[in-house]
N, C-alpha and C positions, 0 to 999 in steps of 0.2 A: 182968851181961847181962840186957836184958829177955825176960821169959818169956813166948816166943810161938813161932809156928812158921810153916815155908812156909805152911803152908795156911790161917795166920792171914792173914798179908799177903794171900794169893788173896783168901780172903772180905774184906776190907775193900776191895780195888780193884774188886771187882764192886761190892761196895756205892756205893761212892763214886764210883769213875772215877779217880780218885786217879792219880798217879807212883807209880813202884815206891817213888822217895825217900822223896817225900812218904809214906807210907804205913807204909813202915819207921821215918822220924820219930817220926811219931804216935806208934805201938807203943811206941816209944822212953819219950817224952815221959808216956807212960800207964803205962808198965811192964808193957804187955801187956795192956792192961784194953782190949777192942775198943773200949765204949761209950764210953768217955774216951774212946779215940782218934779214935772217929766226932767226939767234940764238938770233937777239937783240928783238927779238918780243917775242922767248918763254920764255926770262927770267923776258921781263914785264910782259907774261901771267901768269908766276909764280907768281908772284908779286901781281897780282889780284886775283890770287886762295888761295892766302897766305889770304887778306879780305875775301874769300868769306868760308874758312873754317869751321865757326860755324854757317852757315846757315844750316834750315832743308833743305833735300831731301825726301818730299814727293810724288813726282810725278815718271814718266819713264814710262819706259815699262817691257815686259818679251819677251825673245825669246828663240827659240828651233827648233833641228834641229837632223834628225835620218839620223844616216850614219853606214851601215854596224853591224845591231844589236846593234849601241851604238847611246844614245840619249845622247842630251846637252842640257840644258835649264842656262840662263843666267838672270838676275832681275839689270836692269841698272837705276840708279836715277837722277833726275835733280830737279830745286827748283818749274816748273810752269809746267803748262801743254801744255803750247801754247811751251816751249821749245821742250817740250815731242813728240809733234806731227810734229816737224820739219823735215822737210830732212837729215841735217847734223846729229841731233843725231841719229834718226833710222837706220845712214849709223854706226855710230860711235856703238850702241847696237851691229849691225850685225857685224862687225871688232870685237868687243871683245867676240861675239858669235863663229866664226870663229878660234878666238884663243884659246878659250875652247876649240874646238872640237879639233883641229891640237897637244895644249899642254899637253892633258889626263890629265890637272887641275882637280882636285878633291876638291879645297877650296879657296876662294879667294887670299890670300896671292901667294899661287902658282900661279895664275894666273896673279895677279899681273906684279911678274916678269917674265911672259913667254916674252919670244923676238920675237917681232915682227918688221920688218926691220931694226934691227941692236939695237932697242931698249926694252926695258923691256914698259911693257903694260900701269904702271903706268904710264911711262912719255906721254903715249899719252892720259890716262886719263886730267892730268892737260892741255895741249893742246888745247882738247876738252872745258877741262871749261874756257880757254882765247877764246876762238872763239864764245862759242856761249854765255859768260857773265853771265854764271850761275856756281853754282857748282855743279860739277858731279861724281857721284860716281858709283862704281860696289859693289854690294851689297853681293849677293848671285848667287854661280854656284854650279847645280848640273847635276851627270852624272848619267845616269842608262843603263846596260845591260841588253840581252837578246834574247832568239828566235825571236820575235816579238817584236818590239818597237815601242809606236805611240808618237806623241807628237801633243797636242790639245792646240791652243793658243785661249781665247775668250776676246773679247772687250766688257769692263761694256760702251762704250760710242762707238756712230758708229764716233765721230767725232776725237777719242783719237786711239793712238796703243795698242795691246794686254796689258792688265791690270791682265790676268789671265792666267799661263801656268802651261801646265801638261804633263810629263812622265808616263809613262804605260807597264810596259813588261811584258809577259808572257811566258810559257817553249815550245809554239809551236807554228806553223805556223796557225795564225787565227788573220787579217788586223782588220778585221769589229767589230770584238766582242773585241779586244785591244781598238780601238775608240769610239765602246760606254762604254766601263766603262772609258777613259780619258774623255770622256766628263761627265760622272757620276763624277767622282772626283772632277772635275773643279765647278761642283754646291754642290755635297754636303760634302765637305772639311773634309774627314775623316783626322783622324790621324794617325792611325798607318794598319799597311797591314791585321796583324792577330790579334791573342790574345795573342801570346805567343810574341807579338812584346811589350807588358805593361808590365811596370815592375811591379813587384810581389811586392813592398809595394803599388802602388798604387793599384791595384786591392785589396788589405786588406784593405787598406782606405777606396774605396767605399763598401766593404761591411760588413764595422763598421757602414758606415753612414745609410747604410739600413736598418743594423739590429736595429741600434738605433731610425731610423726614423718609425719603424714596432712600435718597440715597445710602445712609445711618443704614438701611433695611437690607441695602447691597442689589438694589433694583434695577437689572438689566439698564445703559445707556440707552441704548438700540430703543427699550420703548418707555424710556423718561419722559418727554414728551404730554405721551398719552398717559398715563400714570397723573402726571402732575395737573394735566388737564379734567381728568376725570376727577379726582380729588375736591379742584374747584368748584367741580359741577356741582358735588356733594355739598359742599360749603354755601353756595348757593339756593341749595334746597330747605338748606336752615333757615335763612334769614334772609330771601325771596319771596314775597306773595305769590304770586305768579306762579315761581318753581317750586314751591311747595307741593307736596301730595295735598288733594282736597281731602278735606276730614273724612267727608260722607260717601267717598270711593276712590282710596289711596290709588286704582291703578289708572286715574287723572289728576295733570296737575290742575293747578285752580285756573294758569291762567289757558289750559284746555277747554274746561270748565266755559269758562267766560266766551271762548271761542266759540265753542259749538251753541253758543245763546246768541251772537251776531253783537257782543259786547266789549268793550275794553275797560278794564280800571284804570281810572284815573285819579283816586285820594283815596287816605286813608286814614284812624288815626286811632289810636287804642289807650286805654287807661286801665290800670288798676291800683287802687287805693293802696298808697306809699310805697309803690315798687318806681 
């Protein structure tokens, strides 16, 4: 009989999350040697992350975190939502949140194999998805600098975790007016900071479309021109930070907003779980 006891088995299903069976196995299989048995457990977890590989990951969270002018935002996935909301993973998002921040990841691969306790990040991905039965992934990490850093995380569901996060910097000391344009972002999903952040065949596209769609309409030549120009400006106000209306008083834009605080944007970066 292998040499182990109740309170072996205990500590290894904390450890692991494990079946009573599966656990008792292990022991088995190790002869009571935990460490073995830890290893016999993750190479079955492997083994069920190897099925669970071409499942979707539609679900998770986002997290984020300002430390010292530098923000981290993280977008962790699982396959349910009931997993999504669990303890172990939100502990598991924050652990790979944490490792963003400590490994100045800039892309997930990097982050990947940042080490964390002796091991790279991936292997405690698969870990994660033996314990809690689903598959899990790390999606997307972003980092942003600056004077001011906010990071606004909001919940589409009060019963779910943050489903929408946002970074926010700007070139000077001003907390409140960083926060209300992160939470301007986090609702109206611009895309890009400024103008000169589009690239310049796409701004020639939409204002081939304008001027063709002017035209189609029988739009005086005389003020083509201006028509097609205004147009842009419109197209701009969509997917502009800056030239957006601010949330909290559409008749300034944000980057108004930012003016009259003696500020400038300069990053940005936004998440929401599987969009």
């Amino acid at each position: 009989m292998a040499n182990y006891t109740a309170a072996d088995i205990k500590a290894l299903r904390e450890r692991t999350g494990a079946g009573m069976m599966d656990v008792k196995k292990a022991l088995d299989e190790a002869n009571g040697d935990a460490e073995k048995a830890m290893e016999y457990i993750r190479i079955k977890g492997l083994k069920g992350a190897t099925k669970r590989e071409g499942r979707s990951t539609a679900e998770g969270l986002v997290a984020a975190k300002v430390e010292n002018g530098v923000g981290v935002m993280v977008e962790v996935n699982c396959e349910t939502d009931f997993v999504a909301k669990a303890a172990p993973f939100i502990d598991f998002a924050n652990k790979v949140l944490e490792t963003a921040l400590a490994s100045g990841a800039t892309d997930v691969e990097a982050l990947l194999a940042a080490d964390v306790d002796g091991k790279p990040l991936s292997e405690l991905v698969i870990e994660a998805g033996a314990l809690l039965g689903e598959k899990v992934a790390v999606r997307r990490v972003a980092r942003v600098e600056g004077a001011t850093v906010d990071a606004y995380l909001h919940k589409t569901s009060k019963d779910l975790p943050a489903q929408v996060g946002v970074l926010f910097a700007i070139d000077g000391a001003n907390q409140e007016v960083a926060h209300d344009v992160a939470v301007h972002i986090a609702a109206m999903s611009p895309t890009f900071l400024s103008r000169d952040d589009v690239a310049a065949e796409t701004v020639e596209n939409e204002r081939r479309i304008a001027t063709e769609t002017a035209q189609a309409e029988g739009k005086p030549e005389a003020a083509m021109t201006k028509i097609v120009e205004g147009r842009l400006t419109g197209y701009f106000k969509e997917i502009v930070l800056v030239d957006q209306a601010f949330a909290k008083d559409a008749k300034k834009s944000v980057g108004a907003v930012l003016s009259e605080a003696g500020v400038k944007a300069t990053a940005f970066a936004r998440f929401r779980v599987g969009a």
